[in-house]
C-alpha positions as CSV (number, residue, x, y, z in Angstrom):
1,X,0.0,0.0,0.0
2,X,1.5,3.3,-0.9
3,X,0.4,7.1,-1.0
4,X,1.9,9.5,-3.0
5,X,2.5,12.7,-1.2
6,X,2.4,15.7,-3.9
7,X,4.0,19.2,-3.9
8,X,1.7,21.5,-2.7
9,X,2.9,25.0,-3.4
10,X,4.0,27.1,-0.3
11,X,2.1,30.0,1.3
12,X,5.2,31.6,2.1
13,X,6.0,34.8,0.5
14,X,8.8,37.4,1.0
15,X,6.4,39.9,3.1
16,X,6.0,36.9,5.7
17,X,9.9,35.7,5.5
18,X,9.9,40.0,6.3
19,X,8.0,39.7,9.8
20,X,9.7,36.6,10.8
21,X,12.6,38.1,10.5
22,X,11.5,41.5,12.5
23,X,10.2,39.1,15.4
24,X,13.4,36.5,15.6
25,X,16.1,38.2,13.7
26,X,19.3,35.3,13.7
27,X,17.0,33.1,15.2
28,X,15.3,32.8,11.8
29,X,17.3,31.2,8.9
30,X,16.5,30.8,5.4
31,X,19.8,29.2,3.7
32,X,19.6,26.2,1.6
33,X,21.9,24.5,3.8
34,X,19.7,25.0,7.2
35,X,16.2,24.3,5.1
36,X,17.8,21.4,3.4
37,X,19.0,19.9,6.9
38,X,15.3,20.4,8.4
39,X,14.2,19.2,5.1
40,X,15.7,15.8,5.0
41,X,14.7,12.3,6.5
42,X,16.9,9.3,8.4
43,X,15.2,7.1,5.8
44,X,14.2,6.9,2.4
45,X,11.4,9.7,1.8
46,X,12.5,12.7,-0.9
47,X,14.0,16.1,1.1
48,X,10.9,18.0,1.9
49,X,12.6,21.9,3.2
50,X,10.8,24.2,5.0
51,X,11.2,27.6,3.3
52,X,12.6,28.8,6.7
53,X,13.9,27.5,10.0
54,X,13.1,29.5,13.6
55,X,15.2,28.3,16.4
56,X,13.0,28.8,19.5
57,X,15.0,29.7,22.6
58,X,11.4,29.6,24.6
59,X,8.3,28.8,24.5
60,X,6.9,32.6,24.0
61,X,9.2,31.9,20.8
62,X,6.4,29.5,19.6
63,X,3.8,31.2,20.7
64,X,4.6,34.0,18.7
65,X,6.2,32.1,15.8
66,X,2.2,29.9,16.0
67,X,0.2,33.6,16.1
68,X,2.5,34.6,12.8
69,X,2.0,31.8,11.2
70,X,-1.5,31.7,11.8
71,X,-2.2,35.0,10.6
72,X,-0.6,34.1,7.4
73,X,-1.9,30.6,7.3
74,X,1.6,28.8,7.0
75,X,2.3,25.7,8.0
76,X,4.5,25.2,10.9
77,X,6.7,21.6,11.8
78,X,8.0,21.1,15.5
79,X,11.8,19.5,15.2
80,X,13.9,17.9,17.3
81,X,16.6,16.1,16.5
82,X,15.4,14.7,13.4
83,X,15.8,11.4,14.2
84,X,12.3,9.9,13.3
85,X,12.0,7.8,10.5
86,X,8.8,7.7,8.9
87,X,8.7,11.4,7.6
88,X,7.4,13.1,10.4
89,X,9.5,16.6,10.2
90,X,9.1,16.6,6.9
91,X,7.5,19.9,5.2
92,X,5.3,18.4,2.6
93,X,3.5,21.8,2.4
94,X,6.4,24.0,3.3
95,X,6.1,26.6,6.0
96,X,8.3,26.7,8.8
97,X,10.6,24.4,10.8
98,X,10.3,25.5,14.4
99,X,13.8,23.7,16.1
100,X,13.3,23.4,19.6
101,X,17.1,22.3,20.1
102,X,18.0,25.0,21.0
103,X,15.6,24.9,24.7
104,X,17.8,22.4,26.7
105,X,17.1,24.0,30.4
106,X,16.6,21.4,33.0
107,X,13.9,23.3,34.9
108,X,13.7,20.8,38.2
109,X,14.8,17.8,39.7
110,X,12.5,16.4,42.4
111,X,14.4,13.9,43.6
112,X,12.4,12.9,46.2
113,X,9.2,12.4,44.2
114,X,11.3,10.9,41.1
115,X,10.7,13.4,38.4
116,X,11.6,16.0,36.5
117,X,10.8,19.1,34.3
118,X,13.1,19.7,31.4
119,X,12.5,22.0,28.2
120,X,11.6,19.9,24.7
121,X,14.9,20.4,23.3
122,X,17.1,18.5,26.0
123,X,18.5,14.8,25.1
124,X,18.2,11.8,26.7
125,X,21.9,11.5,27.0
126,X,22.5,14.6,28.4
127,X,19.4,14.3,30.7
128,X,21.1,10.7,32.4
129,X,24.3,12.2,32.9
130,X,22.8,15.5,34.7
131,X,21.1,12.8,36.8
132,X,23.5,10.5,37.4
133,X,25.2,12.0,40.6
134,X,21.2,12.2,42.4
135,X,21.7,8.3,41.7
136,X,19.0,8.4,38.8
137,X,18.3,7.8,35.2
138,X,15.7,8.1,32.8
139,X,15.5,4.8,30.9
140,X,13.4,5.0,27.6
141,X,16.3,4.3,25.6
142,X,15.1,4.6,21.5
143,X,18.5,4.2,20.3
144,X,19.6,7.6,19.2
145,X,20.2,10.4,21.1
146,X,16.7,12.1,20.7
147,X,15.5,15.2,22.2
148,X,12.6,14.5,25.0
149,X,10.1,16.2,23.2
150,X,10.7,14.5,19.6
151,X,10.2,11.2,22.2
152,X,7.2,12.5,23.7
153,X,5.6,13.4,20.0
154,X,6.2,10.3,18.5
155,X,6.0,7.9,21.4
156,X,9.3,6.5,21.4
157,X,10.2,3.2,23.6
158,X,13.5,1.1,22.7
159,X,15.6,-0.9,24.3
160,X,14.5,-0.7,28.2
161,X,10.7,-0.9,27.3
162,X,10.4,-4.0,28.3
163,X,10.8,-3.0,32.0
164,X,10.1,0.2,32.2
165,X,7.6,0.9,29.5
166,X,7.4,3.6,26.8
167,X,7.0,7.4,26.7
168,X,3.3,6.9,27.4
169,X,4.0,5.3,30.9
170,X,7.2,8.1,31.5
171,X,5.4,11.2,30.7
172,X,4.0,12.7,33.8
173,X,2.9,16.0,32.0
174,X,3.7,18.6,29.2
175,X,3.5,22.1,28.3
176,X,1.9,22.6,25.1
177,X,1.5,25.3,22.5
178,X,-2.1,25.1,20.5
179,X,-3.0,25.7,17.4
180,X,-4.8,28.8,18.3
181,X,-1.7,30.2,20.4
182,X,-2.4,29.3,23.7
183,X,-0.1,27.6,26.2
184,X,-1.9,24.3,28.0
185,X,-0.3,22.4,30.9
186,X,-1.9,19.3,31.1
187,X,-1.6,17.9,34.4
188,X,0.5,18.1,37.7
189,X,3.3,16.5,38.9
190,X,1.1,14.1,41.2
191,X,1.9,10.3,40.3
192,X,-2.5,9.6,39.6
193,X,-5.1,11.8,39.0
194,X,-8.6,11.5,37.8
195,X,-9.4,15.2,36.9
196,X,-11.0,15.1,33.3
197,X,-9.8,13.9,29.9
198,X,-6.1,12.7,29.9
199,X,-4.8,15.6,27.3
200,X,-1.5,14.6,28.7
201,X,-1.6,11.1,26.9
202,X,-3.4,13.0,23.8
203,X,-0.5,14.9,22.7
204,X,1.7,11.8,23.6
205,X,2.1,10.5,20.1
206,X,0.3,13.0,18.6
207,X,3.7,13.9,15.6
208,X,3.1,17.4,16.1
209,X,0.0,17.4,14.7
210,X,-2.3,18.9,18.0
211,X,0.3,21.3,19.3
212,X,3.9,22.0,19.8
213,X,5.7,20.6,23.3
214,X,7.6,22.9,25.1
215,X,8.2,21.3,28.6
216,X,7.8,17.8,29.6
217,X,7.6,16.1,33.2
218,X,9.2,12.8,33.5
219,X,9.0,10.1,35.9
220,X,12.7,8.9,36.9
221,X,13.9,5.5,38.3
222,X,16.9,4.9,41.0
223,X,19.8,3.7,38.9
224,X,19.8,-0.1,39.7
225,X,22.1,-1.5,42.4
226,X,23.8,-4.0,39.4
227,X,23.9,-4.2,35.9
228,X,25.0,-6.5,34.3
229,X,25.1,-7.4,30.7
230,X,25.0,-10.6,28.1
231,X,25.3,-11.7,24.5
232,X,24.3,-15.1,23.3
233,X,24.2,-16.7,19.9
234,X,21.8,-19.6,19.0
235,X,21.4,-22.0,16.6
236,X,17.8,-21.0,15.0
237,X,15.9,-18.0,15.1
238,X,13.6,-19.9,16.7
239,X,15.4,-21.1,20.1
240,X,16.5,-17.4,20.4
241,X,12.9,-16.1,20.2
242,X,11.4,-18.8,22.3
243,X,14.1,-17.8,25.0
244,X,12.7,-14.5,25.1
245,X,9.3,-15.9,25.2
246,X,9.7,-18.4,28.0
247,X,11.4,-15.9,30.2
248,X,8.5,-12.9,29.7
249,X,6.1,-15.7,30.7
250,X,8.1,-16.7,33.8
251,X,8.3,-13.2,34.7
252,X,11.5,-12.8,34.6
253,X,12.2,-8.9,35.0
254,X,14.5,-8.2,32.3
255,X,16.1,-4.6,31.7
256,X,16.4,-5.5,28.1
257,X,16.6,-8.0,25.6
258,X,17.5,-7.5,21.8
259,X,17.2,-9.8,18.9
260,X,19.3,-9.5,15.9
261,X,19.3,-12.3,13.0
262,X,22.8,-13.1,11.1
263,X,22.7,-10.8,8.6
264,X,22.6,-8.0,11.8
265,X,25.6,-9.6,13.7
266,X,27.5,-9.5,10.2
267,X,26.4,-5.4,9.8
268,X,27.5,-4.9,13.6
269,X,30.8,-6.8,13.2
270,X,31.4,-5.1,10.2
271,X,30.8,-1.7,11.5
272,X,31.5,-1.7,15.1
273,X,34.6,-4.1,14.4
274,X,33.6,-6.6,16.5
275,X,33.5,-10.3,16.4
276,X,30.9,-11.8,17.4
277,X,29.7,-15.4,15.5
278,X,27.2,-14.1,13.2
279,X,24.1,-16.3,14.1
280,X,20.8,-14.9,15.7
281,X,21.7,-13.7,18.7
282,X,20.3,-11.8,21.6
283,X,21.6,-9.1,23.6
284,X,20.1,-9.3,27.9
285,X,20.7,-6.6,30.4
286,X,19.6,-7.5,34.0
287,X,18.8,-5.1,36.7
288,X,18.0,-5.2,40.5
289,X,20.1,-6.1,43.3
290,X,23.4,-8.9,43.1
291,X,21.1,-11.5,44.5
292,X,18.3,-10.5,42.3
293,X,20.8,-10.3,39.0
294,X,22.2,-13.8,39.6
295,X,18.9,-15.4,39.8
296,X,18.1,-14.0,36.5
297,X,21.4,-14.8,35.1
298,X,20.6,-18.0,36.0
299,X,16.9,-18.7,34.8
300,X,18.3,-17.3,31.3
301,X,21.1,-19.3,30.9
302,X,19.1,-22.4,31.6
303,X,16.5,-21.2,29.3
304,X,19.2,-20.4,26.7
305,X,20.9,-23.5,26.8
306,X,17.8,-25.5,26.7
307,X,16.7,-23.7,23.0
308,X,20.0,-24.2,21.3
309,X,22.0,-21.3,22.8
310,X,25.4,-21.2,22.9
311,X,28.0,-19.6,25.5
312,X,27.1,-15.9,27.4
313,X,29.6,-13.5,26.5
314,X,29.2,-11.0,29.6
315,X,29.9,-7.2,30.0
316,X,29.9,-5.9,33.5
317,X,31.8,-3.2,34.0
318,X,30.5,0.3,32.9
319,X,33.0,0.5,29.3
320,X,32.3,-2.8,28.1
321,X,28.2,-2.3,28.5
322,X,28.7,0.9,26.9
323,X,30.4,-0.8,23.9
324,X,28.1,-3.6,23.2
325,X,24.8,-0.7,23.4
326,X,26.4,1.1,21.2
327,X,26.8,-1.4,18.7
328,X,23.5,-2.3,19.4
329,X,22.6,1.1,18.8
330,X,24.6,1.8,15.6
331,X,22.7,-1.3,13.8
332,X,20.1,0.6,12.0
333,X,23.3,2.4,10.3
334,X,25.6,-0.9,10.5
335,X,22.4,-2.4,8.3
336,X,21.7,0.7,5.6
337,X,26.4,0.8,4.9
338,X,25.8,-3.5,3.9
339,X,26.2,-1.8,0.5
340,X,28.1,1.3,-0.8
341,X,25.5,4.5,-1.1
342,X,22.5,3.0,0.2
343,X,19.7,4.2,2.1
344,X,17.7,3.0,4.7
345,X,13.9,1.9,4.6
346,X,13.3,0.7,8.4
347,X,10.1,-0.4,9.5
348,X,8.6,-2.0,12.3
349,X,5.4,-3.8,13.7
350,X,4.6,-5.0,17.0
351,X,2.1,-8.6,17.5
352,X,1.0,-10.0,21.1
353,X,4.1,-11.9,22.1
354,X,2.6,-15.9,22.1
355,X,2.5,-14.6,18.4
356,X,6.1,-13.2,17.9
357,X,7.7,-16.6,17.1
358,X,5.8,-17.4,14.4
359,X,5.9,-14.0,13.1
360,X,9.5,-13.1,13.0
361,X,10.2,-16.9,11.2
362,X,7.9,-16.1,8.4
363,X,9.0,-12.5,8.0
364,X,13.0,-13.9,7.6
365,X,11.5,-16.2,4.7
366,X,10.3,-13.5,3.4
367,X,13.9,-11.7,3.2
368,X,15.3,-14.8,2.2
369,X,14.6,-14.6,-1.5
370,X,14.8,-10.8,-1.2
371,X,16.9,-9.4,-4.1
372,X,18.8,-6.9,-1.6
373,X,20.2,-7.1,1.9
374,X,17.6,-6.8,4.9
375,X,18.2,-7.4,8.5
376,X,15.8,-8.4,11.4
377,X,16.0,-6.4,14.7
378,X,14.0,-5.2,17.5
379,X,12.6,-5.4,21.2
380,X,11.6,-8.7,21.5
381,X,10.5,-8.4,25.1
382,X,7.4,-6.4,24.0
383,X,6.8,-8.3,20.7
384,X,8.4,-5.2,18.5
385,X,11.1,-6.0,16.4
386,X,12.4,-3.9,13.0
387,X,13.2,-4.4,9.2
388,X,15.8,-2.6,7.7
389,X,16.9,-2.3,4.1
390,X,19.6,-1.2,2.5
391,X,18.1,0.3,-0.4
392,X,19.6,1.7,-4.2
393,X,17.6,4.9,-3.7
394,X,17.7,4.9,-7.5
395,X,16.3,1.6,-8.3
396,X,12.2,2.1,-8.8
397,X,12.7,-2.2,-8.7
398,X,14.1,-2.4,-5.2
399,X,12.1,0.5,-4.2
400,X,9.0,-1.8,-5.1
401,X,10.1,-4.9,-4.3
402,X,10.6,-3.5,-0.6
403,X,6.8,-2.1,-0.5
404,X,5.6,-5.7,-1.2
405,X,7.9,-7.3,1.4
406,X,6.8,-4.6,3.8
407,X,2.8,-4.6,2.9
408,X,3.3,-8.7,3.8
409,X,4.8,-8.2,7.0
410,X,2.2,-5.1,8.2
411,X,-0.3,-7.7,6.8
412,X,1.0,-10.8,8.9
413,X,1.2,-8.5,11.9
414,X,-2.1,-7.5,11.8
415,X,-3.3,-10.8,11.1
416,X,-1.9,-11.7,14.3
417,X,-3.8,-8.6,16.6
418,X,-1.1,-6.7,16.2
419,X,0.1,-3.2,14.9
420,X,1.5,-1.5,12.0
421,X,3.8,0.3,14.0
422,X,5.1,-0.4,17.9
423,X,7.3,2.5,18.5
424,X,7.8,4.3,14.8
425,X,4.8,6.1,14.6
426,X,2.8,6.8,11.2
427,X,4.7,10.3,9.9
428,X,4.0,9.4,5.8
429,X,4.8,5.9,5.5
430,X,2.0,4.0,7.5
431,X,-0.9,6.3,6.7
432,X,-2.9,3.6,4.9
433,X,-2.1,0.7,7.3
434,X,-3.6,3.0,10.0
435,X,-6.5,2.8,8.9
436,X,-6.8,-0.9,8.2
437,X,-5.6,-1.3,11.9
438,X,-8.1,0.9,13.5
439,X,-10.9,1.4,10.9
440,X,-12.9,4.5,9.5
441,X,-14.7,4.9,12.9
442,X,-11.6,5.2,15.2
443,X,-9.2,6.9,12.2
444,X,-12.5,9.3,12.2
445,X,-12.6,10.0,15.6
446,X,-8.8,10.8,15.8
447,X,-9.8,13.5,12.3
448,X,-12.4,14.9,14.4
449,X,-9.3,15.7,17.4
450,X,-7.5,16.9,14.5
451,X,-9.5,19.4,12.9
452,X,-11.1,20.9,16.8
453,X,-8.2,21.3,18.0
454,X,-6.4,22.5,14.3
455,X,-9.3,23.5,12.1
456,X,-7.2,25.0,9.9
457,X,-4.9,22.2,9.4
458,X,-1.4,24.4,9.7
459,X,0.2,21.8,12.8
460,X,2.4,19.6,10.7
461,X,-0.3,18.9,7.9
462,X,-0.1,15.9,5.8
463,X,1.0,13.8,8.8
464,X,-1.0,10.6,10.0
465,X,-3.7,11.6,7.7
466,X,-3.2,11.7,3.9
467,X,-5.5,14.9,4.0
């Protein structure tokens, strides 16, 4: 299923690039270079640039930079880091790129109550390591080094969801510029509350499309007494998944488990120079007290052994977790450099996990008789795991034989009562399967949100909804 996204000619003329400029001065940049880098996506949709950039230093900066562009009817694209992959920043209309990277205040640190306030344009990396000496962290871990509000939009999880959940369970509340201009906090720091509709969870996952996150309020966990980390190969995909399986359904609580298929551990040995055998393999983490971590250690490695694994390379001091994560988290790229000037085209789908076996098996036969290299990924705690090609951006063949192999595997997930998307969102590329997932009744409902709260469509337009 595909949906061509056409070039609609931009509202922006030089009278409006004039009052932008009168309001934000430097702040407001309309070079090729800066458009074409706000312009531009981690995978393989055609650059889309803004005709201008506004770095917002607050969030009276959006307000104002919403009421101009409102006057003027010009679309206007919240940005992060621009690390999403399905399109979302992307200014199919034009307009203007508002780059909240530039807010990176910590605001608070309650300690006490485990949370904390930060503006939209600090990253998790930089959030953990201001934490770090109160003894906590903030563990949705997506990979790259997002900002919190590009994590907040789009939902993120990775690697620690598992345990900790995703960006729906971690956001406690957020400040939020409308459509109309107005700035909306949507709850209090308290833990529960009951007081009305959940707008917090509304604009969680929302792409930008309902309003522009300034703040957000995070809950925080103690950094775990031990951590300790494992790699093990197996000898099918299918012992490695069923480990994972068998241990969820135990309730063993682990920190985080990883699958990646051969052709993954040949990318990450390629590009992380590592050496790893290159079977299916999956990367633990284990959490809690030493007691606690050895029993863990110990249910896994029985399970392990019992479904063909092999030997448990550990990592347990600090440098040498660091290095396996960060090959784990350099696959996406390790995958897409399989072949000289490629690009990527990542997807992902999520199924109940009884049904992740099954799921995962058929979807590597799938990429077995595919005429380009592909690699099998993802959280397999939760039942999420990934797809990434290494595409010729320039071969309409590839381009289509990867839509088929991708409409299959979106079909077998839902098939199963699953989703189109566990933690990528919809952006441009799953617009269609949303609405086979959900139906015209829900997909209406969410239109109805849509065009209350942005009647005028200007909030990241083109986004979730074809139209």
């Amino acid at each position: 299923m595909h949906i061509e996204h056409p070039v609609v000619p931009s509202p922006v003329d030089q009278a409006f690039l004039a009052r932008l400029a009168d309001r934000f001065g430097a702040q407001c940049q309309t070079g090729q270079a800066v458009r074409d880098q706000h312009g531009q996506s981690e995978a393989h949709f055609a650059p889309m640039p803004p005709d201008a950039v506004v770095f917002a230093r607050s969030t009276q900066d959006v307000v104002d930079l919403v009421d101009l562009c409102r006057g003027a009817q010009v679309p206007i694209i919240a940005y992060g880091a621009g690390t999403s992959i399905e399109g979302h920043t992307l200014a199919v209309r034009g307009g203007v790129t508002v780059d909240l990277s530039e807010m990176t205040r910590i605001v608070a640190v309650n300690a006490e109550d485990f949370d904390c306030t930060i503006e939209a344009g600090v990253r998790r990396e930089e959030l953990n390591l201001h934490l770090r000496d109160q003894g906590l962290f903030f563990p949705i871990d997506p990979g790259a080094n997002a900002t919190i509000g590009g994590m907040a939009a789009t939902r993120a999880s990775g690697t620690n969801a598992v345990r900790y959940g995703t960006m729906r369970e971690a956001v406690l509340s957020l400040k939020v510029v409308t459509p109309d201009g107005k700035v909306v906090v949507t709850s209090r720091r308290a833990r529960k509350s009951a007081a009305g509709y959940d707008l917090t969870h509304l604009f969680v996952g929302s792409e930008g499309t309902l309003g522009i996150i300034t703040e957000v309020t995070l809950r925080l966990h103690p950094i775990p007494e031990t951590i300790s980390s494992a790699v093990c190969g197996f000898e099918t995909l299918r012992g490695a998944v069923d480990t994972v399986v068998q241990a969820i359904q135990l309730g063993i609580p682990l920190a985080r488990v990883e699958i990646l298929d051969d052709m993954q551990m040949r990318a990450v040995n390629l590009w992380s120079k590592l050496d790893y055998p290159e079977v299916t393999t999956l990367f633990f983490e284990f959490h809690g007290s030493p007691a606690g971590v050895a029993e863990q250690v110990e249910l896994v490695g029985e399970l392990a052994s019992a479904n063909g694994g092999g030997d448990f390379r550990w990592s347990n001091l600090p440098e040498e977790r660091a290095k396996l994560w960060k090959a784990r988290h350099e696959a996406y790229y390790a995958a897409v450099n399989l072949r000289p000037n490629a690009v990527g085209w990542a997807t992902d789908v999520c199924v109940p996990i009884s049904r992740l076996p099954e799921c995962i098996e058929e979807t590597k036969k799938d990429l077995a008789t595919a005429s380009l290299p592909a690699t099998i990924l993802g959280h397999v705690g939760d039942g999420n795991f990934h797809v990434v090609f290494s595409l010729d951006p320039d071969s309409a063949e590839e381009l289509a034989e990867v839509e088929s192999i991708n409409t299959r595997l979106v079909e077998r997930a839902l098939a199963m009562d699953g989703t189109c998307t566990g933690e990528h969102g919809i952006g441009l590329g799953k617009q269609p399967w949303l609405l086979r997932e959900l139906g015209d009744d829900a997909v209406g409902m969410m239109r109805a949100v849509k065009l209350a709260l942005d009647p005028d469509n200007l909030f990241n337009p083109g986004k979730i909804f074809a139209a």
